[in-house]
C-alpha positions in Angstrom: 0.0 0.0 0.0 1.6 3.3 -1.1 0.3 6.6 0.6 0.5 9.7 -1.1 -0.2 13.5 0.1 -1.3 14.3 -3.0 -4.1 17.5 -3.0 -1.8 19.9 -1.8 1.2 19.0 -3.4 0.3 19.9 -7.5 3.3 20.5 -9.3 3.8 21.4 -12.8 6.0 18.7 -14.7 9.4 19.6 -15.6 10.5 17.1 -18.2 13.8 18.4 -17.7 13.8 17.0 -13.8 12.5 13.6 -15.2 15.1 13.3 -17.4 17.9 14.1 -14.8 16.2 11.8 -12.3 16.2 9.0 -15.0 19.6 9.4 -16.5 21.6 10.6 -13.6 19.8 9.1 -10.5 23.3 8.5 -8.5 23.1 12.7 -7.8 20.0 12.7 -6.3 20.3 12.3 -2.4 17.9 10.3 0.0 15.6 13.7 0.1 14.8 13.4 -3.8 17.7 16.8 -3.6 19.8 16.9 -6.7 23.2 17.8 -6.2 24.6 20.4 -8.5 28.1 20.6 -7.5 28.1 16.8 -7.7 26.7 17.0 -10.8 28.9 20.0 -12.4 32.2 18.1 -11.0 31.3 15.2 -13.0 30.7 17.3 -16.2 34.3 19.0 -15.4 35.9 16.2 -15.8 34.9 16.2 -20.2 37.4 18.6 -21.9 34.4 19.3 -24.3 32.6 21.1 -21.7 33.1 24.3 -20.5 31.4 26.2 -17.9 31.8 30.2 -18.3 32.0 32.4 -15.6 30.8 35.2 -17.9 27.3 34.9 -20.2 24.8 36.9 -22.1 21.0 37.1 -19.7 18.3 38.6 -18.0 18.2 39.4 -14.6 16.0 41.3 -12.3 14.5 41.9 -9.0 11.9 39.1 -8.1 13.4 36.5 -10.8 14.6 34.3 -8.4 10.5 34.9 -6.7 9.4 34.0 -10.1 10.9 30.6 -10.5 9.8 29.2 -6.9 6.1 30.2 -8.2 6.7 28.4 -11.4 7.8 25.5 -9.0 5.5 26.2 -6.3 2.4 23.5 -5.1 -0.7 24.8 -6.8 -3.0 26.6 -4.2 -7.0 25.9 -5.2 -8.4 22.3 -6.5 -11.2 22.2 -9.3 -14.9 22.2 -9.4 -17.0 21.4 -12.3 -20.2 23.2 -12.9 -22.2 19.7 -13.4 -25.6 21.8 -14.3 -24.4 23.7 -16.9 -21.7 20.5 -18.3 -24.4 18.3 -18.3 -27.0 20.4 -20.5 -28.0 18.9 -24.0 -25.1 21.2 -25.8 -22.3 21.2 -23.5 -22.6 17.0 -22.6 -20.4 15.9 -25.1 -18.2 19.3 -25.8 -14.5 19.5 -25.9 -14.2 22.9 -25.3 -13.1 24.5 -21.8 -14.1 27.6 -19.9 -11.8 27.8 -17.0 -12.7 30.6 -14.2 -9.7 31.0 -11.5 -6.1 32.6 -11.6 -4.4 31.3 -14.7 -1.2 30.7 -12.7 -2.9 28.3 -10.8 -5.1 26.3 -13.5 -1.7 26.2 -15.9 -0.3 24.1 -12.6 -3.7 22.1 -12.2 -4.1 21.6 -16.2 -0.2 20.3 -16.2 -0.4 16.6 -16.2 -3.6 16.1 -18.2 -2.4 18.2 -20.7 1.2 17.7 -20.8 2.3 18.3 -24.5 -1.0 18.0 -25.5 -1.4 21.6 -26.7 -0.4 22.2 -30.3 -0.8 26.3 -30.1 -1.2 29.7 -27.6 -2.5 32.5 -28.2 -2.5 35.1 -25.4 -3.1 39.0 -25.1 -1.9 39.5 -21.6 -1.4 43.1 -19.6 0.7 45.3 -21.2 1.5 47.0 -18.8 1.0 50.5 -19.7 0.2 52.1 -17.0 -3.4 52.6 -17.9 -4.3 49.2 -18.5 -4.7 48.0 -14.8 -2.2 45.9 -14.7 -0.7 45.3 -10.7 1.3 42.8 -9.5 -1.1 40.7 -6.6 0.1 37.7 -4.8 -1.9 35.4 -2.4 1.0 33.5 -1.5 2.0 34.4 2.1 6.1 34.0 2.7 8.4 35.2 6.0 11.6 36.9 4.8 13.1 34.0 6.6 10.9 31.2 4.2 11.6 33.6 1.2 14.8 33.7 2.0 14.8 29.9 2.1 13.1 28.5 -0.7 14.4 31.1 -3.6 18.4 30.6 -2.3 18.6 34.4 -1.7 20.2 36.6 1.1 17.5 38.1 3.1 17.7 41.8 2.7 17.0 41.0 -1.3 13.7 38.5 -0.3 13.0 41.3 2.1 13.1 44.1 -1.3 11.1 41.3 -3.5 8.3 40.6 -1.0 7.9 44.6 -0.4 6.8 44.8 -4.2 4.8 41.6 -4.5 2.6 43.2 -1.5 2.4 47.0 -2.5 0.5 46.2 -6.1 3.4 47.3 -7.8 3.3 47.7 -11.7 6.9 48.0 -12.3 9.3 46.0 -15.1 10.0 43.7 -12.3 6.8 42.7 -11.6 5.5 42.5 -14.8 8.2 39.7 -15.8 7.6 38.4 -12.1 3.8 38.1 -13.2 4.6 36.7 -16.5 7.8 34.1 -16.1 5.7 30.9 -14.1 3.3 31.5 -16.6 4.9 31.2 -19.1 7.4 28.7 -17.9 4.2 26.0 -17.5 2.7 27.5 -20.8 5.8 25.7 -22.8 5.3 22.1 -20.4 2.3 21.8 -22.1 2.8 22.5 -25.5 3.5 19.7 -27.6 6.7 19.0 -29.6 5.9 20.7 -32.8 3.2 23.0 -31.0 3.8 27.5 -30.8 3.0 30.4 -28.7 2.0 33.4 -29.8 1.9 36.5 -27.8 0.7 40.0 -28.2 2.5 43.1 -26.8 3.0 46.5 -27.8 5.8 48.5 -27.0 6.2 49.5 -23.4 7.1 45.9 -22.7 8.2 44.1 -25.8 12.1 43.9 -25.5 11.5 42.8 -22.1 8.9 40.2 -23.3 11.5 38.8 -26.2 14.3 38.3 -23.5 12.2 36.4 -21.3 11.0 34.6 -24.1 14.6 33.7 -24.9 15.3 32.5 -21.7 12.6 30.4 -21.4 11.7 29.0 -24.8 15.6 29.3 -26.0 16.6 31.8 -28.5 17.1 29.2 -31.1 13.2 28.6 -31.2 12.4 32.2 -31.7 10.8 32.4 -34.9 9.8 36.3 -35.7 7.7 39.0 -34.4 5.3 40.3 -36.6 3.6 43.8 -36.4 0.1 44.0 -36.7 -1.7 46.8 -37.6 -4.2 47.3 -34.5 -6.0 50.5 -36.1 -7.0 52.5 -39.2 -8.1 55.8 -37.7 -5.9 58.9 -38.9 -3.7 60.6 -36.3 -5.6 63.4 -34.4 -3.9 66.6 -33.6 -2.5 65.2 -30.7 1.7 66.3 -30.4 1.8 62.6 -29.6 3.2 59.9 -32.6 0.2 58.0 -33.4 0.7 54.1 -32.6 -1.0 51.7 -35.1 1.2 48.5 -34.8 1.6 46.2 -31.8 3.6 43.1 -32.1 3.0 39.1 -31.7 5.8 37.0 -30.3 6.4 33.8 -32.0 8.3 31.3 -30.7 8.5 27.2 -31.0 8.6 24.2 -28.4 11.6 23.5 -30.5 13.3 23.5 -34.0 10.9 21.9 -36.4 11.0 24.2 -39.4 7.2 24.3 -39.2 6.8 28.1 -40.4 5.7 27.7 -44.0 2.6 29.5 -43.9 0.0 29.5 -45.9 -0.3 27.1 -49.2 -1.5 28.5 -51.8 -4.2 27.1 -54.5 -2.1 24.9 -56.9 -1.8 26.3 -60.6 -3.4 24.9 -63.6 -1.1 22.3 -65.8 -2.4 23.2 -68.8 -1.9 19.9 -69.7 1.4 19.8 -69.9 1.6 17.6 -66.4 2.2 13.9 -66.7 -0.6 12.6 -64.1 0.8 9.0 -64.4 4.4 9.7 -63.0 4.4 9.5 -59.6 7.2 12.1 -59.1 5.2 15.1 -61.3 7.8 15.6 -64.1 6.9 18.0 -66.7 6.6 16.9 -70.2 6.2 18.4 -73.3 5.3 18.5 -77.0 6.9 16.2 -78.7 7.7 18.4 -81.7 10.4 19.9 -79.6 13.3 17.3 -79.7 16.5 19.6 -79.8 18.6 18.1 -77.0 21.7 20.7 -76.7 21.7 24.0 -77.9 25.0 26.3 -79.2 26.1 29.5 -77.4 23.6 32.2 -78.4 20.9 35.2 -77.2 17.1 34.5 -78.2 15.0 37.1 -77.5 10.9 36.5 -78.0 8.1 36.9 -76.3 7.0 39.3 -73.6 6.7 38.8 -69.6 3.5 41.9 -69.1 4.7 44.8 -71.1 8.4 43.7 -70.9 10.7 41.4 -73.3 12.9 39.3 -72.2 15.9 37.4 -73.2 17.4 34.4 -72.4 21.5 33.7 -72.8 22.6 30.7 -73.0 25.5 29.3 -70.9 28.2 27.3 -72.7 27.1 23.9 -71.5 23.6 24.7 -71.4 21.5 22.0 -72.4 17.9 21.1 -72.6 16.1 18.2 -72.5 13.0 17.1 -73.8 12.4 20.7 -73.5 13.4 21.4 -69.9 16.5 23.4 -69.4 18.6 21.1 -67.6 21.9 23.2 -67.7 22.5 26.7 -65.9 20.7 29.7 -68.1 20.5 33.4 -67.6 17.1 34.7 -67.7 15.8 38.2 -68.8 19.5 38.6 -69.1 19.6 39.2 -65.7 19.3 36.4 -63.4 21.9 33.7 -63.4 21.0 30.1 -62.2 23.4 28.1 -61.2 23.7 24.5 -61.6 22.1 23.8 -57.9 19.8 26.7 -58.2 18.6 24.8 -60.9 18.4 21.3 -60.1 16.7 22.4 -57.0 13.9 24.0 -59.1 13.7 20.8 -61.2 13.4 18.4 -58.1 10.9 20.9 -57.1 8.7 20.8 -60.2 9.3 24.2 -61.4 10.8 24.3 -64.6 11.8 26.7 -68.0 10.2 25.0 -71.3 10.5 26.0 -74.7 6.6 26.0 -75.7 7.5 27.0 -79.7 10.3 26.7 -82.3 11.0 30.6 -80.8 12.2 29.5 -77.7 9.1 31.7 -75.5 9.9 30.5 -72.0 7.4 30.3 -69.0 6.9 29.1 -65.9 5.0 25.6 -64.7 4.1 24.4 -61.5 1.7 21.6 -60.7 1.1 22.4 -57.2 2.9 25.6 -54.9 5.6 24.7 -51.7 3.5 26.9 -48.8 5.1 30.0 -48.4 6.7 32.0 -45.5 4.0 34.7 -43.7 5.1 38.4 -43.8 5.9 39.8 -40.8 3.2 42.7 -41.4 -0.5 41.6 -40.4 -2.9 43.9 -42.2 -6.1 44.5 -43.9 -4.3 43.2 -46.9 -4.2 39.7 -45.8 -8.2 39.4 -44.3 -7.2 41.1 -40.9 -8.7 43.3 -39.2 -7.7 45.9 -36.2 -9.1 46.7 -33.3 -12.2 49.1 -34.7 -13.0 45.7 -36.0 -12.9 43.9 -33.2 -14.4 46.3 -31.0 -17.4 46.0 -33.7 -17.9 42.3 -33.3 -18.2 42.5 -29.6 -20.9 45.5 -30.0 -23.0 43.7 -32.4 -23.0 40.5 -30.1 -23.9 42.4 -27.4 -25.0 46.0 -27.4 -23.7 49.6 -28.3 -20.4 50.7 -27.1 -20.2 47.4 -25.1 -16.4 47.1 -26.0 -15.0 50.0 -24.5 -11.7 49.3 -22.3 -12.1 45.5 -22.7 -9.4 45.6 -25.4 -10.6 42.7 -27.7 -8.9 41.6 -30.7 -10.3 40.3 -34.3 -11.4 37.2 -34.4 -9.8 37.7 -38.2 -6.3 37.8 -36.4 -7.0 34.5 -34.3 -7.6 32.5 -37.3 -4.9 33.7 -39.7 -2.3 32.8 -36.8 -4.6 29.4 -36.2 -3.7 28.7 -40.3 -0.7 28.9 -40.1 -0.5 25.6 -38.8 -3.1 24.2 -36.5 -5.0 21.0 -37.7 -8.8 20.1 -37.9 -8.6 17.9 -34.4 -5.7 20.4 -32.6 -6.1 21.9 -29.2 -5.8 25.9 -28.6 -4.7 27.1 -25.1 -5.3 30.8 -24.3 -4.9 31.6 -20.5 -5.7 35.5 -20.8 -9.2 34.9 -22.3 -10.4 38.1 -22.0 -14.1 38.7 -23.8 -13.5 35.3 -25.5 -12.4 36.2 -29.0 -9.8 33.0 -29.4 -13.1 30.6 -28.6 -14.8 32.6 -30.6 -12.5 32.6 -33.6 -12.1 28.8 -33.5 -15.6 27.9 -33.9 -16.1 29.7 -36.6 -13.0 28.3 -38.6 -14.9 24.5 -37.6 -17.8 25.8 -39.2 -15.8 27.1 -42.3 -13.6 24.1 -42.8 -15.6 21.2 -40.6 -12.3 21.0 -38.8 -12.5 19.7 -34.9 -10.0 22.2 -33.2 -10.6 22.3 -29.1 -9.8 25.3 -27.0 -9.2 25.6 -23.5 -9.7 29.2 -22.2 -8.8 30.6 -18.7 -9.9 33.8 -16.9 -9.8 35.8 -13.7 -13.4 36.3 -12.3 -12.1 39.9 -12.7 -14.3 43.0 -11.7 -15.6 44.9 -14.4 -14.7 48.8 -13.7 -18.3 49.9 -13.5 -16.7 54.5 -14.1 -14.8 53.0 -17.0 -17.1 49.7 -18.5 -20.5 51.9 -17.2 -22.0 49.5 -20.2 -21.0 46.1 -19.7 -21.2 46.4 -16.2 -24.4 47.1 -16.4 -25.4 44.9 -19.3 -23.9 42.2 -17.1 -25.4 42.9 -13.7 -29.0 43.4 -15.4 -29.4 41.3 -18.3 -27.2 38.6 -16.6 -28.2 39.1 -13.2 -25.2 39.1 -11.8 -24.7 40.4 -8.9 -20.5 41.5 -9.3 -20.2 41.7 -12.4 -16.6 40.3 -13.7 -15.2 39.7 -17.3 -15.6 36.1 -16.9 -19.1 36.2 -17.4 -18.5 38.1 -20.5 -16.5 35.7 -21.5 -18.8 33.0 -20.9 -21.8 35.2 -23.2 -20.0 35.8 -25.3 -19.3 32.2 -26.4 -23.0 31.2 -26.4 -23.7 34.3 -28.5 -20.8 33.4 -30.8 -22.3 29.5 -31.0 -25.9 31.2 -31.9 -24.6 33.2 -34.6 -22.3 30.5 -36.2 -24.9 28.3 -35.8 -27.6 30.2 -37.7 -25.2 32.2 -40.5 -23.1 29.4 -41.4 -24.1 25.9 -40.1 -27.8 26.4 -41.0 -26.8 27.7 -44.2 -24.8 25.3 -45.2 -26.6 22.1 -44.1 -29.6 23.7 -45.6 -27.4 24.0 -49.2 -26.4 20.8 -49.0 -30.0 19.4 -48.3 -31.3 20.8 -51.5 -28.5 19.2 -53.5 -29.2 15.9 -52.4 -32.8 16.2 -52.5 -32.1 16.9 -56.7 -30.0 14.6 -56.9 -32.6 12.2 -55.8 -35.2 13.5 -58.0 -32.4 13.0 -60.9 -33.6 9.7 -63.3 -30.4 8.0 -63.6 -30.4 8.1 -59.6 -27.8 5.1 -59.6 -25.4 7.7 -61.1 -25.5 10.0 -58.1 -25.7 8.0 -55.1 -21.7 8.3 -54.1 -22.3 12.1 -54.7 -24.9 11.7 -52.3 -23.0 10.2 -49.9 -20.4 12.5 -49.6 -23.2 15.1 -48.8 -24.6 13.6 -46.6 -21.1 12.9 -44.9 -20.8 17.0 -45.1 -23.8 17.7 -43.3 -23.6 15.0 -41.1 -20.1 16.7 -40.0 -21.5 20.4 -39.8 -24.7 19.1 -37.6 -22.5 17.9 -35.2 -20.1 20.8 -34.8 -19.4 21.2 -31.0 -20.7 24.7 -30.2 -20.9 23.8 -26.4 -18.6 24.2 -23.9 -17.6 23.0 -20.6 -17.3 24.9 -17.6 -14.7 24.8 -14.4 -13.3 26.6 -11.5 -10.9 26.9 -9.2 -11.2 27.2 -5.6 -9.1 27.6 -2.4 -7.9 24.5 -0.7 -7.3 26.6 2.3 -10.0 27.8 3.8 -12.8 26.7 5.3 -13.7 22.9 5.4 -11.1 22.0 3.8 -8.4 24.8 6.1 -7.9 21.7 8.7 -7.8 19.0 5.8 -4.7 20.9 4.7 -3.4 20.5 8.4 -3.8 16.9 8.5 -1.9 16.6 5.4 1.4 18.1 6.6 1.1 16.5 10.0 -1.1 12.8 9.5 -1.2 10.1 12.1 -4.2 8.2 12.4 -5.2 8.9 16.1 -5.1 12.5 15.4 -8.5 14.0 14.6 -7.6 17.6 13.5 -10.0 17.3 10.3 -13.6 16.3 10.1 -14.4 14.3 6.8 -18.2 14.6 7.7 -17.7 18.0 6.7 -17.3 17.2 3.1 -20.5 16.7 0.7 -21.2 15.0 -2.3 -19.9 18.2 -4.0 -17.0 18.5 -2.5 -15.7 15.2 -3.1 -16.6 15.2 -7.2 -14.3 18.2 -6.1 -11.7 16.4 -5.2 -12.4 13.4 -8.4 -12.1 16.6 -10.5 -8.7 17.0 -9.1 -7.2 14.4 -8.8 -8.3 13.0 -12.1 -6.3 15.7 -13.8 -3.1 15.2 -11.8 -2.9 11.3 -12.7 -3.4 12.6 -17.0 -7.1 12.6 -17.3 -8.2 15.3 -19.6 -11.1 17.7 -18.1 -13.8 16.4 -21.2 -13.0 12.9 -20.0 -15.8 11.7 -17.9 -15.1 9.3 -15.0 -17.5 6.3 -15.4 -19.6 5.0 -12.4 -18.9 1.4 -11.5 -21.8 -0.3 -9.1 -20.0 -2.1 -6.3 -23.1 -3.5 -4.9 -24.4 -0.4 -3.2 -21.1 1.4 -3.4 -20.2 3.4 -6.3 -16.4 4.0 -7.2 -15.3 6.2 -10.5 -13.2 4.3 -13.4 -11.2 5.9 -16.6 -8.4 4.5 -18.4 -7.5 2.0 -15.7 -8.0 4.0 -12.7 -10.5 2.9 -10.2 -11.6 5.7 -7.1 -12.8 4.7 -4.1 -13.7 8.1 -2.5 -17.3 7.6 -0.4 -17.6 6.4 3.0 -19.1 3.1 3.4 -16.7 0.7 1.9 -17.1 -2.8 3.7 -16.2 -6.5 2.8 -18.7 -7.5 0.5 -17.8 -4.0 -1.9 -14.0 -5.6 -1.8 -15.6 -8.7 -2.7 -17.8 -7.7 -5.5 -14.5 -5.4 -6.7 -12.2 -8.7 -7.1 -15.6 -10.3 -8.7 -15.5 -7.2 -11.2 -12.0 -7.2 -12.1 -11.9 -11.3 -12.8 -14.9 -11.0 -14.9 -15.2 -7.6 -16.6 -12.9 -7.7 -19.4 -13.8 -4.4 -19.7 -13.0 -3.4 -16.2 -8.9 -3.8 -15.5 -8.1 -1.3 -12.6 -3.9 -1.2 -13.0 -4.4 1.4 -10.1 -6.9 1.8 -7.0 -6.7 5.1 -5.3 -8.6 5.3 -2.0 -9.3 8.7 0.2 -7.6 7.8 3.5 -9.8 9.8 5.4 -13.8 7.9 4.2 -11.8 4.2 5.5 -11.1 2.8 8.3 -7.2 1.5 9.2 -8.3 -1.8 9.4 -10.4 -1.9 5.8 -7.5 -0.1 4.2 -5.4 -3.1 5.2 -8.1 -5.7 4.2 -8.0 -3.8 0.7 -4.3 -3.9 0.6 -4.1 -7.6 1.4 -6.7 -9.1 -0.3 -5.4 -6.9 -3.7 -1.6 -8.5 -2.9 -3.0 -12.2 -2.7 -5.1 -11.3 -6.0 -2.4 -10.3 -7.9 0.2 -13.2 -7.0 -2.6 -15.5 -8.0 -3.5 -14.2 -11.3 0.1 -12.6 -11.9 -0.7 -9.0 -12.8 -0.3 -5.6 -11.6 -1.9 -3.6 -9.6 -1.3 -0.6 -7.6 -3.2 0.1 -4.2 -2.4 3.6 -3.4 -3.8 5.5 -0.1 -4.1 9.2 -1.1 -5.0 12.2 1.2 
């Protein structure tokens, strides 16, 4: 029987750790404590490997603050908001609405999702002094714990803790705020996955150092500037600011960033559809295999003529150049040049006896993105997106909530986000990523997921005098917050998809199938008929839902002494009352601790009957969390297991505190004699 103290002690994985611990075990000490000097005298001793004294980085008051958060035990647990999950439209949904300091889901979400995410997108504070942005800090440290924990003298955990607890809004904050977020952010990204992140200029170089540091410099990628507004400059002495920038940056070197692929060209024929490598071919009138030194000039390219010279040991064959050429009397290609544009299909043919050259391409290699984001490319700016927002809601709505285009969302989504990917964006906002993603299913019948995350934060009601009250009226809530904005926003986004492009479309498709029905030779058309079918099939069951969870404090109230038992368990102590915790509170702790052993949040735990005790079963893991459990439940679980073939618990997790001593030992013995009869695994673990 293994017991873990698990609900308080959430970490976020650090591959890196895992891969020390496996790998160099011998310098880890009898306290799980790695020893560095142990470790770095062992590295001294390879004449390839130097360690400088001196390096290029980033430093600044609160850093070493900002890694022990990014480190630190997560705070809260999660509840899910069964009513609302388990309506019609949200049962079955993939997407996430997570309500609760982003910091702290990131640490909750980190197992389940654990290089699951292939992109993020956030717009977090710029810290512009007019944005709101403070640094606040529940986490309560001495100067001596500080001190402690971070490896710092004390007068400088003395200066750090002074600006955690006096709101600050300084450089140092700001990266304080933004380096365990985004540390976490890259755990969860997959291999190949991205982040993109907005800024403007008050914070930007900061932002791209940190970014360095964390994600590596190697895996930046570029930062492009997007043109946030339209509007003319006023008379204002002030320069008029119309760009802001996204960060791009990779999990690592994949040489991903093509961008977008353009349509493929017509052939005009010339394409010979039965070779499986796509060479050109051509008329076979031309047959001249090597030409002599010479200019021929023909033909025009627009209103210009062109020549082209060629080489001495030009040569063409079967009407390709295969040799290097000049073209327009200009451009030289070189024999690689060349060959490269052969293997890639693009080639310079002789199309008459007057050697009139052109271009041919069967299908076009996607192509790098600018680095400007404009109008020009289907974006909009922030007029735009402050329009969207209004016309969901109502007039002026959008003021100082700072939304983006949904327009921007999905051209960075295209870049390279597939139909079933998942799209992480911990500064929600008014919802525009969750937004933006729906309506690029709808377009495309892709199945992208997003998670979003955000602060139950208070809506200014001097400054937001419409959305707060739009929120506390229409809503009828009480304290208005942006979450709740958020949360509107998405069903109002789901209503209009749903009517001015799913209905649309599925009603398109209906009358096309019903003609082709009506159609005489119906044999003819029954496999197009299928495939529409297929297509509406796919846009009717286009997840507009969305699932809802929260955090909430593990320290206070009936869970405050629960905490306390934790750090200091013996089982004669009674310091916390179990009979305090309802139905709701333990699904509570399910929710949990489902997501700290890899369960996603859209995976539902499955009931299993125990003769009148119910446990909780997904992907091999079997929780036994309600009070009651006696012998004939441990009976009928062994009955279970040797019969349901379906039903293989490789793990058992039991909450310490619903069992007695002496059943928990029963459970662990009876489990030990099972397995050494039927020779398998499996794992009783006691968690509290």
């Amino acid at each position: 029987m293994k017991e873990q103290k698990t609900t308080n002690n959430i970490q976020p994985k650090n591959k890196n750790f895992e891969l020390l611990r496996k790998h160099f075990s011998n310098f880890f000490d009898n306290n799980e404590n790695f020893d560095f000097e142990k470790f770095k005298r062992y590295l001294s001793k390879n004449e390839d490997i130097n360690f400088s004294k001196e390096s290029y980085g980033m430093d600044w008051l609160g850093k070493s603050y900002a890694r022990l958060l990014a480190n630190d035990e997560a705070t809260t647990l999660l509840r899910e908001d069964e009513e609302w999950n388990n309506r019609e439209e949200n049962k079955n949904s993939e997407h996430l609405l997570i309500k609760g300091d982003n910091l702290e889901v990131l640490k909750l979400l980190s197992n389940a999702y654990y290089e699951k995410i292939k992109m993020i997108y956030i717009d977090p504070p710029y810290n512009t002094g007019g944005d709101g942005f403070v640094y606040e800090d529940n986490r309560k440290f001495t100067v001596e714990e500080l001190s402690k924990l971070a490896g710092i003298d004390e007068d400088k955990a003395k200066r750090i803790l002074e600006f955690t607890e006096s709101k600050s809004n300084s450089h140092s904050a700001w990266l304080t705020f933004m380096y365990p977020r985004l540390y976490i952010a890259k755990q969860l990204l997959k291999e190949d996955g991205v982040i993109f992140v907005s800024i403007d200029d008050n914070e930007v170089a900061q932002l791209r150092l940190l970014m360095d540091e964390i994600f590596g410099e190697e895996n930046f990628v570029e930062i492009f500037n997007w043109q946030k507004t339209t509007t003319p400059p006023n008379l204002s002495n002030k320069t008029k600011k119309s760009i802001e920038y996204i960060l791009l940056y990779q999990k690592q070197n994949c040489g991903f960033l093509k961008g977008l692929v353009k349509e493929s060209k017509s052939s005009n024929g010339l394409m010979n559809q039965s070779n499986s490598e796509k060479v050109l071919t051509f008329p076979e009138k031309i047959t001249k295999t090597k030409l002599k030194n010479g200019v021929y000039k023909r033909g025009s390219y627009g209103t210009q003529t062109y020549k082209i010279e060629l080489l001495e040991d030009t040569e063409v064959l079967n009407g390709v150049f295969i040799k290097p050429i000049k073209l327009r009397g200009k451009f030289k290609w070189s024999q690689d040049y060349l060959n490269n544009a052969i293997k890639n299909n693009v080639a310079i043919y002789i199309q008459t006896d007057a050697f009139s050259p052109s271009y041919e391409k069967k299908e076009y290699d996607p192509e790098k993105p600018w680095n400007i984001i404009n109008k020009s490319f289907g974006v909009g700016t922030n007029e735009n997106a402050g329009d969207e927002l209004d016309n969901l809601f109502v007039t002026n709505f959008s003021e100082k909530l700072y939304p983006k285009p949904t327009s921007l969302i999905k051209y960075l989504i295209n870049f390279l986000v597939k139909s079933n990917d998942i799209i992480l964006d911990f500064f929600a906002g008014s919802g525009t990523t969750g937004d933006a993603i729906m309506q690029l299913n709808a377009e495309d019948g892709g199945n992208r997921k997003y998670i979003l995350v955000q602060l139950p934060e208070e809506i200014d009601s001097k400054k937001n005098k419409t959305a707060y009250d739009f929120v506390q009226n229409e809503l009828n809530v009480e304290n208005p917050t942006i979450f709740e904005i958020t949360k509107e926003r998405l069903i109002r986004a789901a209503k209009k998809i749903k009517i001015e492009t799913l209905d649309i479309k599925i009603n398109k498709k209906q009358k096309e199938i019903k003609e082709f029905e009506s159609k005489l030779d119906l044999e003819n058309y029954k496999e197009k008929i299928k495939k529409l079918e297929e297509e509406m099939n796919n846009l009717q069951k286009q997840d507009l839902g969305f699932k809802i969870f929260q955090t909430i404090p593990n320290n206070e109230g009936k869970w405050e002494n629960y905490i306390l038992k934790l750090e200091k368990f013996a089982p004669h102590q009674k310091l916390f009352n179990e009979d305090k915790l309802n139905n709701e509170d333990l699904k509570t702790l399910l929710t949990t601790w489902k997501t700290y052993d890899g369960i996603k949040l859209t995976q539902n735990l499955k009931e299993i009957d125990l003769e009148d005790y119910r446990g909780y079963y997904f992907d091999n893991k079997l929780y036994l969390v309600n009070k009651g459990f006696e012998t004939k439940h441990l009976k009928k679980l062994l009955e279970e297991i040797d019969e349901n073939r379906d039903f293989y618990p490789a793990t058992i997790i039991a909450f310490g505190y619903n069992f007695e001593s002496k059943m928990l030992r029963e459970i662990e013995d009876n489990i030990k004699i099972y397995k050494n009869k039927k020779q398998i695994d499996i794992d009783f673990i006691v968690r509290y």
